[in-house]
C-alpha positions as CSV (number, residue, x, y, z in Angstrom):
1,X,-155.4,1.5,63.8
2,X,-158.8,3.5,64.8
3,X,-159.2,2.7,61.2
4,X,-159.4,-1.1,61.2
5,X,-161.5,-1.1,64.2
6,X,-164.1,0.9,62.7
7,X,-164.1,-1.1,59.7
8,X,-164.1,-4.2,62.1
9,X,-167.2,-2.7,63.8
10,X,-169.1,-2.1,60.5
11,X,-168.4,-5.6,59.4
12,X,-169.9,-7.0,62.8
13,X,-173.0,-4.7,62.1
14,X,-173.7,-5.8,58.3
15,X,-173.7,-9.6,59.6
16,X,-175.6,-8.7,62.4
17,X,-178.5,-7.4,60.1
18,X,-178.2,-10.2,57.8
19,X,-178.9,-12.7,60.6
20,X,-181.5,-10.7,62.2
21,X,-183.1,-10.6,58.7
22,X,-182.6,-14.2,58.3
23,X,-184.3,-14.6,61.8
24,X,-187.3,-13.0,60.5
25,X,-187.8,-14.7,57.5
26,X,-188.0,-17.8,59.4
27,X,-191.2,-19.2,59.3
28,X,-191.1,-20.2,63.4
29,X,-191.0,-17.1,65.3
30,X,-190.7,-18.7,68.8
31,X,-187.3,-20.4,67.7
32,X,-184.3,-18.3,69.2
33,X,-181.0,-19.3,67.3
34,X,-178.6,-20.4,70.7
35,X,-175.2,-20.3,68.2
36,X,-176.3,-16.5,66.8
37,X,-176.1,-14.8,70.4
38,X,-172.9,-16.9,71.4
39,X,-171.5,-15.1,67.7
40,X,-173.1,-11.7,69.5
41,X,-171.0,-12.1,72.6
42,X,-167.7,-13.2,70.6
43,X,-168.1,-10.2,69.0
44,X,-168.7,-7.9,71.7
45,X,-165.6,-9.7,73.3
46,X,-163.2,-9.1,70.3
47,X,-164.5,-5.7,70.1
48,X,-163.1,-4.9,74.0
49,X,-160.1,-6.7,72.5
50,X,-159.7,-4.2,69.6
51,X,-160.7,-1.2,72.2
52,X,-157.7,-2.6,74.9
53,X,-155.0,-3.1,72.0
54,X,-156.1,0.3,70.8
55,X,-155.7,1.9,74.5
56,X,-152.4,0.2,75.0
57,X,-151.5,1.0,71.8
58,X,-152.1,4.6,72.5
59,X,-150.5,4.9,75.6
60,X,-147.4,2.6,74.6
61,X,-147.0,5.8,71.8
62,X,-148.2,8.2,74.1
63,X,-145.2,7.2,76.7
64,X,-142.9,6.6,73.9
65,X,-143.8,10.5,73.1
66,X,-143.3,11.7,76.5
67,X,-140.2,9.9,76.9
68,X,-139.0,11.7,73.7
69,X,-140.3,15.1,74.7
70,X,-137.9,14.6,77.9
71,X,-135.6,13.4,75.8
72,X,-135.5,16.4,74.2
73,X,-136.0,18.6,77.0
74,X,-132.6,16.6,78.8
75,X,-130.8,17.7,75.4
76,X,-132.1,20.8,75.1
77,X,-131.1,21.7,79.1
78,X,-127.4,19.9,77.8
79,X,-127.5,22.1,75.0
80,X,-128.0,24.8,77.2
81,X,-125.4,23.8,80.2
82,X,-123.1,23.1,77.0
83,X,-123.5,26.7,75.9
84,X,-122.9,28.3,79.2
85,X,-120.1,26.1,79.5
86,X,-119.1,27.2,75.6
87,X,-119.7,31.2,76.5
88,X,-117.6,31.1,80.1
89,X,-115.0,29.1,78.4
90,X,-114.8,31.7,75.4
91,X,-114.9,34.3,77.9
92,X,-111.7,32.6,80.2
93,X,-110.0,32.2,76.6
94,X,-110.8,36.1,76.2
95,X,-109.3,36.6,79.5
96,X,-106.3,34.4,78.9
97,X,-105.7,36.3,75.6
98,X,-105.9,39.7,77.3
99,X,-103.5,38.7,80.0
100,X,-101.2,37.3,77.7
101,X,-101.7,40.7,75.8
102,X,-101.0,42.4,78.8
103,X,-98.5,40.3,79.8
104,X,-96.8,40.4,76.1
105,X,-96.8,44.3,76.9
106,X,-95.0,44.2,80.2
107,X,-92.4,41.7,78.9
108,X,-91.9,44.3,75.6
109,X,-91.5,47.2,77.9
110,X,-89.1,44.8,80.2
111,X,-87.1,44.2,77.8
112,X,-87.3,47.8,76.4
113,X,-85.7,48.6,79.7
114,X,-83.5,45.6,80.1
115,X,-82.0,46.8,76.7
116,X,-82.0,50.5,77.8
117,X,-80.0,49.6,81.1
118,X,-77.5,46.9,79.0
119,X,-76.8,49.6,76.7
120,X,-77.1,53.0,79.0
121,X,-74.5,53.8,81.8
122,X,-76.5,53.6,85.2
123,X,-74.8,57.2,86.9
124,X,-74.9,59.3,83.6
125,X,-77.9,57.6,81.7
126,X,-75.0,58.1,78.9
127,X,-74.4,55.2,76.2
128,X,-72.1,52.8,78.0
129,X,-69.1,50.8,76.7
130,X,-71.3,48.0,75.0
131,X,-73.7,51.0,73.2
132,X,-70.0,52.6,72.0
133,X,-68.7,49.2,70.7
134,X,-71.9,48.9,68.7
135,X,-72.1,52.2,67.5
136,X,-68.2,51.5,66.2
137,X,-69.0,48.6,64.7
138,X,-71.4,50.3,62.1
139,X,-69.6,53.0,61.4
140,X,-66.4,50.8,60.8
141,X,-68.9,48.6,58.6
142,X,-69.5,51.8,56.2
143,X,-66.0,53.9,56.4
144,X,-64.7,55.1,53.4
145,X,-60.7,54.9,53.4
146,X,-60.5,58.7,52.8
147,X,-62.7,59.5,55.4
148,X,-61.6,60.4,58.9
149,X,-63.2,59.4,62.2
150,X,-61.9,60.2,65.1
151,X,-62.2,58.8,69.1
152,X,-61.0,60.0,71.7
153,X,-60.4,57.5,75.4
154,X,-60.4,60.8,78.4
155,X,-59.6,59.4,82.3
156,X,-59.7,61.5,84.8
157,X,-56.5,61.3,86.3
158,X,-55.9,60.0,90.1
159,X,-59.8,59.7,90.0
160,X,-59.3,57.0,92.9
161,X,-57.5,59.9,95.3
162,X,-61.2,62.0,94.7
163,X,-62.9,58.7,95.8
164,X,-60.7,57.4,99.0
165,X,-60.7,61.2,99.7
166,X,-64.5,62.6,99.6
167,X,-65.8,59.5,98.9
168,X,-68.1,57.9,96.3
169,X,-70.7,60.0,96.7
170,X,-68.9,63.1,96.1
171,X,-67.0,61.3,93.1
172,X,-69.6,60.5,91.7
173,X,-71.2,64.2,91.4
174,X,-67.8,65.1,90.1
175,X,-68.1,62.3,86.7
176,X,-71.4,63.9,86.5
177,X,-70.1,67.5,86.1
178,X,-67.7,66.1,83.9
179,X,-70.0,64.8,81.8
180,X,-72.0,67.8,81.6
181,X,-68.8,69.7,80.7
182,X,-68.1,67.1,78.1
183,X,-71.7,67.4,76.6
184,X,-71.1,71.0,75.7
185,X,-68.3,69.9,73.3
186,X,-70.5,67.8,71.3
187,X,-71.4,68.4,67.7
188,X,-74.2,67.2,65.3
189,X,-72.5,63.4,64.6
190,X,-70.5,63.2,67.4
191,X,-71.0,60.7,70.0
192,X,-70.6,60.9,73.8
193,X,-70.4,57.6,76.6
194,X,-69.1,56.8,79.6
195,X,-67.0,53.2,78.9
196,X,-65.3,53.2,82.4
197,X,-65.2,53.8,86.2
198,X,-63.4,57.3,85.4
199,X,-63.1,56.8,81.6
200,X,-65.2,58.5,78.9
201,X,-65.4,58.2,74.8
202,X,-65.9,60.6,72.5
203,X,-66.3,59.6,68.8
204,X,-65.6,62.7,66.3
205,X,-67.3,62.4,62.6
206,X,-67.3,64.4,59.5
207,X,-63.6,65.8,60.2
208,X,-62.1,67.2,57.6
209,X,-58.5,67.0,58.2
210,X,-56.2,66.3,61.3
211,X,-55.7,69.6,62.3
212,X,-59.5,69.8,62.7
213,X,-59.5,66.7,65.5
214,X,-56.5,68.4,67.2
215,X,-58.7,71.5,67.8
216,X,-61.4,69.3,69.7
217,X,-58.8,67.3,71.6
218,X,-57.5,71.1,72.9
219,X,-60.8,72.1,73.6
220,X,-61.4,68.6,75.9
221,X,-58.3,69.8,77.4
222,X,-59.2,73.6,77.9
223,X,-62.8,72.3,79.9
224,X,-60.9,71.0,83.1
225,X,-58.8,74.3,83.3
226,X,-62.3,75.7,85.6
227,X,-62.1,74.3,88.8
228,X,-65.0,71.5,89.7
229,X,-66.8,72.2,93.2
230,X,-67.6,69.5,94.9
231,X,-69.0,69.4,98.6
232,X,-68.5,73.3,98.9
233,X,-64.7,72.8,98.2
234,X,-63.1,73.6,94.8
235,X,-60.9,70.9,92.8
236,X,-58.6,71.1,89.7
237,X,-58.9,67.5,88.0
238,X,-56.6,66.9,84.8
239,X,-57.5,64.4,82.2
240,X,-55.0,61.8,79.9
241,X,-56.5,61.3,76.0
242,X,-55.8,58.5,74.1
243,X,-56.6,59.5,70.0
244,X,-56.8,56.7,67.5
245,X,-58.0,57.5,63.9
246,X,-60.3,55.4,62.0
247,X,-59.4,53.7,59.6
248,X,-55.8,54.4,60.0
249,X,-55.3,52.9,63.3
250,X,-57.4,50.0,63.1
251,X,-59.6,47.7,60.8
252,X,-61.7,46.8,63.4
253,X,-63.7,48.0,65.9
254,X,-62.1,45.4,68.7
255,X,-58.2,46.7,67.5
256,X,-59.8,50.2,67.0
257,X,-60.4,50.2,70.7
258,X,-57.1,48.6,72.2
259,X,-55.4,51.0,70.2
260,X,-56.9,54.1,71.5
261,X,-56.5,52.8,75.3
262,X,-52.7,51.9,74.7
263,X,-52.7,55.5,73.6
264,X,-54.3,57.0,77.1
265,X,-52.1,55.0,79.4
266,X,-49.0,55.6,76.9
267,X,-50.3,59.7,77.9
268,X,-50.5,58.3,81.4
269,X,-46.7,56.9,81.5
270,X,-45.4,60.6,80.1
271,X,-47.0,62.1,83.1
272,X,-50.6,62.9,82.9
273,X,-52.3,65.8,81.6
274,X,-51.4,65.3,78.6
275,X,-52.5,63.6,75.2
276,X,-51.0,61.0,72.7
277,X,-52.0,59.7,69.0
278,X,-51.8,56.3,68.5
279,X,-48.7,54.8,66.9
280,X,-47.2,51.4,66.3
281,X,-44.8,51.9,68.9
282,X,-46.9,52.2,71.5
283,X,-48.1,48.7,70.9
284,X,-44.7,47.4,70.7
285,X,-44.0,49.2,73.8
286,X,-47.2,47.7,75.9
287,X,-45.6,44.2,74.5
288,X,-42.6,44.5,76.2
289,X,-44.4,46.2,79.4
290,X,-46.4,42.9,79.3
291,X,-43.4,40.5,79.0
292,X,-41.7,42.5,81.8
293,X,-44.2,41.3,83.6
294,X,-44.4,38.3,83.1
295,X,-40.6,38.3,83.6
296,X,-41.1,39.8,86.4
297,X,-43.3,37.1,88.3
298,X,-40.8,34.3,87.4
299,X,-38.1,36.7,89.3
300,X,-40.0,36.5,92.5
301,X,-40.6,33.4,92.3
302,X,-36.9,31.9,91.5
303,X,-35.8,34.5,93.9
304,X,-33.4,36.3,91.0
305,X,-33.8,39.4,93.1
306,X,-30.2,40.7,95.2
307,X,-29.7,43.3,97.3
308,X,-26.7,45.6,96.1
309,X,-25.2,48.1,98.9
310,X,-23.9,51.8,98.4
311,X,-21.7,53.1,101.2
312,X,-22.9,56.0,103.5
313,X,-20.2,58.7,104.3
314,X,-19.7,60.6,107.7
315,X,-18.0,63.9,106.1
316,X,-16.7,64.5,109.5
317,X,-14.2,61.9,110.0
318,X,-14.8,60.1,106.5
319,X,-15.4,56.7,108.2
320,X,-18.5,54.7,106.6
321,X,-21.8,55.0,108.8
322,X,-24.1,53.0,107.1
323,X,-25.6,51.5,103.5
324,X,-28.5,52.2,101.9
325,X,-29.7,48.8,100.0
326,X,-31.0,48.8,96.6
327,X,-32.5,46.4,95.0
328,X,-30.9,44.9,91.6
329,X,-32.7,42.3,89.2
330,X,-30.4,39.3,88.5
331,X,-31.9,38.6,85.2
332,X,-30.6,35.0,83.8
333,X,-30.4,36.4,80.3
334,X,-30.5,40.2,80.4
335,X,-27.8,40.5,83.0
336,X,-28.7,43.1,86.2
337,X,-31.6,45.0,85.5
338,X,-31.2,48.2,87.5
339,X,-34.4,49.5,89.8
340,X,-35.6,52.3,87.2
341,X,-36.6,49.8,84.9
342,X,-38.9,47.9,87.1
343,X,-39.6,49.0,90.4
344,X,-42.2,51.1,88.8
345,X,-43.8,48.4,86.6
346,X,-43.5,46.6,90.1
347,X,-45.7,49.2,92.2
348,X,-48.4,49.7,89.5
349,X,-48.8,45.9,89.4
350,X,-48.3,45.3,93.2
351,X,-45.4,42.9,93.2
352,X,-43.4,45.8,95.2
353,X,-44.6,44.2,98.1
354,X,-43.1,40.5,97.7
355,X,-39.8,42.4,96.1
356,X,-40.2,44.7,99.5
357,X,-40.2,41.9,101.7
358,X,-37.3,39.8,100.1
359,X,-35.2,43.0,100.3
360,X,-35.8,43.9,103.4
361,X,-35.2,40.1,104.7
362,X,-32.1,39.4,103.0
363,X,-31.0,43.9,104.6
364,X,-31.6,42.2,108.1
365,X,-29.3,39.1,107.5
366,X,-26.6,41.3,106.0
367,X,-27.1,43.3,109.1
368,X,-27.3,41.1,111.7
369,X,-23.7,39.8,110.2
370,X,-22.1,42.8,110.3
371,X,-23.6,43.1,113.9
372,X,-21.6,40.1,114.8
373,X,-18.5,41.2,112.7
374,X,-18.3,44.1,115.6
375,X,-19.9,46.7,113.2
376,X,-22.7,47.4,116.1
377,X,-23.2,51.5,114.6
378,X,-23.7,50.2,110.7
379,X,-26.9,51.3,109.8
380,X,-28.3,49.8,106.8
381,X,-31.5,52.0,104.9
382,X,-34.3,50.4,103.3
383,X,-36.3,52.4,100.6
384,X,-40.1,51.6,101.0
385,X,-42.3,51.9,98.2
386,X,-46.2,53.8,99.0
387,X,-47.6,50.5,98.3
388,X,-45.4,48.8,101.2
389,X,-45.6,51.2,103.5
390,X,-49.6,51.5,103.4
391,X,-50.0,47.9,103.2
392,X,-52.1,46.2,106.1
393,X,-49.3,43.8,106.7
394,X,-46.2,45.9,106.7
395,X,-45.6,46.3,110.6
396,X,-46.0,42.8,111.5
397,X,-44.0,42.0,108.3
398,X,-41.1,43.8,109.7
399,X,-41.8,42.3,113.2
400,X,-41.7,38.6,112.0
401,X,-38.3,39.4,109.9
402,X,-36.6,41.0,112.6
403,X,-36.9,38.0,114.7
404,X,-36.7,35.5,112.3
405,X,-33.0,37.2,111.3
406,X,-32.1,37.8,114.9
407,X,-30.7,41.7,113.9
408,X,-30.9,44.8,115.9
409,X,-33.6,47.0,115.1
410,X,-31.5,50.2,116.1
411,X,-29.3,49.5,113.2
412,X,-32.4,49.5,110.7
413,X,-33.5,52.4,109.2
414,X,-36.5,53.1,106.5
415,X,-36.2,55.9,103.6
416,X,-39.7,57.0,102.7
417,X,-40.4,60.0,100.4
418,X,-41.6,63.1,101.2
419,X,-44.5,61.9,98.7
420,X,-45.7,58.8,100.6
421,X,-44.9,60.3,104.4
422,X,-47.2,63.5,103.6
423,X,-50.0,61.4,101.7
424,X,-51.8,60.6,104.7
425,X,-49.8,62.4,107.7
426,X,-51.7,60.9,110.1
427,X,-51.2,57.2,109.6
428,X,-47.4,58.0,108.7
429,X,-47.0,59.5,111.9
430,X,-48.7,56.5,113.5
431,X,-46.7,53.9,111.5
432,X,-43.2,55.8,112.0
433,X,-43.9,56.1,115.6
434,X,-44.8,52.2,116.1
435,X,-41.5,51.5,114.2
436,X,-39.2,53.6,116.2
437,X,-40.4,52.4,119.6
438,X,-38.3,48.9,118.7
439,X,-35.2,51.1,117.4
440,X,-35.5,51.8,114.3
441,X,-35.0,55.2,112.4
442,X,-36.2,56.8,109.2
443,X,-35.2,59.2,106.4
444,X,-37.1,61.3,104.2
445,X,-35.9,61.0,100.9
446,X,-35.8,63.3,97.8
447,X,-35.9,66.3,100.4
448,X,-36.9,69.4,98.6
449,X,-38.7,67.9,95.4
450,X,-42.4,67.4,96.9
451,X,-44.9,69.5,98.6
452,X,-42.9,69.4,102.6
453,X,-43.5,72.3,104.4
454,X,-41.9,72.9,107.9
455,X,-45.1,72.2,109.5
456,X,-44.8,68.9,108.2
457,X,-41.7,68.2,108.6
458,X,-41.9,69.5,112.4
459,X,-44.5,66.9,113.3
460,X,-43.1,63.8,111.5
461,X,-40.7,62.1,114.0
462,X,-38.3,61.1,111.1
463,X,-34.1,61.4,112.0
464,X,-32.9,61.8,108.8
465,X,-33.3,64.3,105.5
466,X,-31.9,63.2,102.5
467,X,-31.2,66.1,100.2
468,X,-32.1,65.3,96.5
469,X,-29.4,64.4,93.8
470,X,-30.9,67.3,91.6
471,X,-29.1,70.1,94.5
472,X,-25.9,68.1,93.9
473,X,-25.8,68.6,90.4
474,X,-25.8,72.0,89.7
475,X,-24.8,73.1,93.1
476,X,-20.8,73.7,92.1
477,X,-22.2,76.6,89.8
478,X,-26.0,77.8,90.5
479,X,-25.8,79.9,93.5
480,X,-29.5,79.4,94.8
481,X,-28.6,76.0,95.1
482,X,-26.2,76.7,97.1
483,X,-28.6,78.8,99.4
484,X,-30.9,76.2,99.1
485,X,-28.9,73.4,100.5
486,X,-27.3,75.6,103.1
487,X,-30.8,76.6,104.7
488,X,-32.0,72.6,104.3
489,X,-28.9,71.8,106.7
490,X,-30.1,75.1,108.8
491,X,-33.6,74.0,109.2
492,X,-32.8,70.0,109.6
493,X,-30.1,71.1,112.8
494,X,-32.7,73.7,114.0
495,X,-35.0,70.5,114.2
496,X,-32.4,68.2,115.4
497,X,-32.5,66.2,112.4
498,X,-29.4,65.0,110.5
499,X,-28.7,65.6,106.7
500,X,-27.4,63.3,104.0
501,X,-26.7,64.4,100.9
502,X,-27.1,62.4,97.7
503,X,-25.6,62.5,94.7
504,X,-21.7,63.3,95.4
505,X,-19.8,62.9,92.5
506,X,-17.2,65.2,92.8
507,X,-14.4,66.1,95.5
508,X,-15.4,69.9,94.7
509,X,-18.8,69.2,96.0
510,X,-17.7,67.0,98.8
511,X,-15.7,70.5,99.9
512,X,-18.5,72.2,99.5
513,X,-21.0,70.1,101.5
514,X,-18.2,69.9,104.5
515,X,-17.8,73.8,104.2
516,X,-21.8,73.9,105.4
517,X,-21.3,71.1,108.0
518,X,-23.5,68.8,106.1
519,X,-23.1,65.7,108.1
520,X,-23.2,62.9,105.9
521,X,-22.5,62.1,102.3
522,X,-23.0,59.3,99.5
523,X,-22.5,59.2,95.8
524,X,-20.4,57.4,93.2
525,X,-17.4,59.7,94.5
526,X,-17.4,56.9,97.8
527,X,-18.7,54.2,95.5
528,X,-21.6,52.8,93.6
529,X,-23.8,50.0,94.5
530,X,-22.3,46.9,95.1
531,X,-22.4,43.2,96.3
532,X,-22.2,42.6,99.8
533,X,-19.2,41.0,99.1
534,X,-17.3,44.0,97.8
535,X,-19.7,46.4,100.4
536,X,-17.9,44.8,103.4
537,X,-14.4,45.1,102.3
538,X,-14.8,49.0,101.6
539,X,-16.7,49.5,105.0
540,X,-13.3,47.6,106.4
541,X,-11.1,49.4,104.0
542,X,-12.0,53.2,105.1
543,X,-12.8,52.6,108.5
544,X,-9.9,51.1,108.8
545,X,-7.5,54.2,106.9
546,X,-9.6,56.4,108.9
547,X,-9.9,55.5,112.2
């Protein structure tokens, strides 16, 4: 642009010389040209023109450039605020990622210890039931059929007696002795866990024959032969095993495991203490156990259960004095089912105490109608079960079926066992003592077989011992039976307590009891257990020959 108006001015020049020169050559000096300075002013006017345009020009670029240069600067600053915003979001991102690291970590060692405590026993810190299942399920994945693995199921027996007794605290620092004890048994391969309350699992490897697994199941046994002390006092515990033998007694890991329980409680049912291999028939009998029950449900609820009634003897004048009721199952198929085969199933399940209650109810109407048949002194006994006798409803159980039935307590007596009175002496004491305010009286059974000592027997306000059918038995020909019974009378008189003896069979040892004035009597020699039926008609018949 500078450019043009350069060459513009130089143009302007040349024709200003050329008209001056042409001015000059004129031949009349004086004559000024009028139309040469009007060209001088045009030009001097188009050359402020050109200098305006070029001004503008330059300052339009010049503000064009300044506008850029902010331009620039307003991206640059951008540019900058972006990368700030770039850098502290990378460094939230870095933050993010370590947290989640961090996180990551705590969830890892979470679960780490959500998986120790699913799989470890929480008193022991011994592999649990779910970490022994497991462990089974490999092995059983890999056995050979010649090899031999065997696992033991230990409970502690009447653990729940250590428990109500010293209480939890104390029982549990005796499983934790126990389970030190049972860590000194272990071998390289064999596994230890705690799969119960009171129940622990051994699992035995690398045996070489059966006589080799017997020796460890003895030396399980031989560990609870030391005393445990526990809350400065010394206790002997005793232990039921339940052996099963991979793969022998089970394919499985699941049937593996039932098997070897079935085996502890089938050690359990032969009396504790004790151990038991696995075998078919333990299965079979479990089976039946279960359909019992079952069975035995229905009974209570169709109310197939009867009372039968044996005859009580007074061996001085003969005459009947009472009846002790015993239950009988009226099974629609199976006929009667006598007590011995389910009275027990019945306390272990609880059902004692609905079978309890029927019995006694339908002992109070058969009483209140020989009350109004003029038979005022019949006393009718009622055997109580632990389970009854403990259970929080029992005294007003009695109380609501005593007036519902409208019979005289007096003629009501209760037959406990020297087991279940001396269990907790206090509360027997208690409960006897409540019952005998409103009349009625109570036996102690099975005298001589438990742990009675004349202590005991002094403070328990009970009327009547029961001597035990195993004194009748032998008594005709083992002298110190004879002894034995004759002091029981002694000590029952001394303590103004009357004696029945159980079990007579035999005139020779109805002679013998009425030799020792033993007061009264019963046994198949007066009569079994009967109907109520056939119960009044003997009660009519002897009383009647012998009054």
């Amino acid at each position: 642009m500078l450019q043009i108006v350069l060459s513009a001015m130089n143009t302007t020049s040349t024709d200003t010389e050329l008209i001056l020169m042409n001015t000059t050559a004129d031949t009349t000096v004086n004559q000024i040209d009028i139309g040469s300075g009007r060209n001088l002013l045009y030009i001097l006017l188009v050359t402020i023109v050109v200098f305006l345009i070029f001004f503008l020009l330059l300052f339009v670029n010049i503000r064009k450039r300044t506008k850029a240069e902010k331009a620039a600067i307003n991206v640059n600053q951008k540019l900058k605020e972006s990368n700030k915003e770039l850098e502290k979001a990378l460094s939230e991102v870095t933050a993010t990622k370590d947290a989640l690291h961090s996180k990551y970590e705590e969830l890892k060692k979470s679960k780490e210890i959500v998986k120790r405590m699913a799989y470890s026993d929480y008193l022991t810190s011994l592999p649990n039931r779910l970490a022994f299942v497991e462990l089974l399920d490999g092995i059983m994945a890999t056995i050979r059929q010649n090899e031999i693995v065997g696992i033991l199921d230990i409970d502690i027996d009447n653990f729940k007696d250590i428990n109500d007794t010293l209480g939890h605290s104390y029982g549990d620092e005796m499983l934790i002795d126990v389970m030190h004890r049972l860590e000194e048994l272990i071998k390289e391969n064999d596994y230890l866990s705690r799969i119960g309350g009171d129940e622990f699992a051994i699992l035995i490897q690398n045996l070489t024959d059966l006589s080799e697994l017997e020796e460890r199941i003895l030396e399980v046994q031989q560990i609870f032969a030391t005393p445990f002390r526990v809350a400065t006092r010394e206790f002997f515990i005793t232990v039921s095993i339940g052996v099963a033998i991979a793969p022998k007694d089970g394919k499985t890991t699941q049937s593996l495991v039932k098997n070897m329980n079935s085996a502890m409680y089938e050690a359990k049912e032969r009396g504790k203490n004790n151990f038991c291999y696995y075998d078919d028939s333990i299965n079979l009998k479990m089976m039946q156990k279960l359909e019992m029950q079952s069975e035995l449900r229905k009974a209570i609820e169709e109310n197939q259960f009867v009372v039968y009634y044996q005859p009580q003897i007074n061996l001085v004048n003969d005459r009947v004095v009472g009846f002790e009721a015993l239950a009988r199952w009226q099974h629609p198929e199976k006929g009667i089912i006598a007590p011995i085969d389910f009275i027990p199933l019945a306390e272990d399940n609880g059902m004692i105490v609905a079978i309890g209650k029927k019995m006694l109810y339908e002992s109070c109407m058969q009483l209140r109608s020989l009350q109004e048949s003029g038979y005022r002194d019949i006393v009718i006994a009622v055997n109580l079960s632990a389970r009854q006798f403990k259970d929080k409803d029992f005294l007003p159980m009695v109380y609501e079926i005593l007036e519902e039935t409208k019979a005289d307590a007096r003629g009501l007596e209760f037959e406990i066992t020297e087991t279940v009175a001396l269990d907790d002496l206090e509360f027997s004491i208690s409960t006897i003592s409540k019952l005998k305010e409103i009349g009625i009286t109570f036996a102690l059974d099975d005298f001589g077989t438990g742990y009675s000592s004349l202590n005991y027997l002094k403070r328990l306000p009970v009327n009547n011992l029961k001597i035990d059918k195993s004194f009748l038995d032998t008594i005709l020909e083992n002298n110190s039976d004879q002894k034995i019974v004759h002091t029981m009378i002694d000590l029952a008189k001394h303590l103004n307590i009357e004696v029945i003896a159980e079990g007579v069979e035999l005139s020779e040892q109805e002679k013998f009891l009425k030799e020792i004035n033993c007061g009264k009597a019963q046994g198949y020699y007066y009569g079994k257990p009967v109907p109520k039926e056939i119960a009044f008609e003997i009660l009519k018949k002897l009383n009647s020959e012998n009054s």
